[in-house]
N, C-alpha and C positions, 0 to 999 in steps of 0.2 A: 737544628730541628727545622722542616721542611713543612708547611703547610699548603697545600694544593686549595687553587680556587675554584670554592662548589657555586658554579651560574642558578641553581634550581630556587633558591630562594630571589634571590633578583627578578631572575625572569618570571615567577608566579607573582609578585608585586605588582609587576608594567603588565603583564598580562591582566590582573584585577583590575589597575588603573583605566587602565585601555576601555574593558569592557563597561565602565561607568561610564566612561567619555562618550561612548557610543551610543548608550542606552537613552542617556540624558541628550544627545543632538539627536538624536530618533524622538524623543519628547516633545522637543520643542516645534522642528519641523511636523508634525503629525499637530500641535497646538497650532502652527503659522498656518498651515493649509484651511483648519478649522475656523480660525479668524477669519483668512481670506474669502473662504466660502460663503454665497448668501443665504439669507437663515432664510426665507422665504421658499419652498421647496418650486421648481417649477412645473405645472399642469404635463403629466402625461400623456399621449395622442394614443387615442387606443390601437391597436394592433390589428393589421390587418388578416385575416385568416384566411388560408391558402386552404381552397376545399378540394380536394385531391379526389378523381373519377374510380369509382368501386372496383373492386381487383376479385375477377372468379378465375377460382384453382380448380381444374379436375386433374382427379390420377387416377390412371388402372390399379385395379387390387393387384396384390404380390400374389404370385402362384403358391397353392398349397406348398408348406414343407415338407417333405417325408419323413416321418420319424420313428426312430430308430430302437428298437428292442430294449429291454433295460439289461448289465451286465451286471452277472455276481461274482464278485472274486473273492474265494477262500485257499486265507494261508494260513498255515501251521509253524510255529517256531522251531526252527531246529533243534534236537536234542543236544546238551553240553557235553561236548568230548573229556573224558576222562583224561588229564595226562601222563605219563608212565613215570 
């Protein structure tokens, strides 16, 4: 009797394992940074405003369209061929 090796439960273990690992050093780094930073926010300079010279547009009007008759289409269904 011959029993083949199924990897699918192994590897979804290490791969749950894995994703803790990482989650948890993403935690803590994201915690180190937080430490590191000073809790004291610093004063921001306000923004200089770039006042930009008034912009005029002219256009020519579009030439009249010329438009065009309304069309009526009537159709009839053809009558059902008998077949012999």
């Amino acid at each position: 009797m011959s029993k083949t090796f199924n990897p699918s439960p192994v590897l979804d273990h290490l791969g749950g394992a894995l994703s803790i690992v990482v989650m948890a050093g993403l935690t803590f780094a994201s915690a180190a940074i937080g430490a590191a930073s000073p809790r004291t926010p610093t004063p921001l300079q306000p923004a200089a405003v770039a006042q930009l010279p008034p912009v005029i547009v002219t256009v020519k009007r579009a030439p009249t369209v010329a438009q065009l008759p309304p069309v009526i289409v009537i159709a009839q269904r053809a009558t059902p061929s008998t077949g012999a």
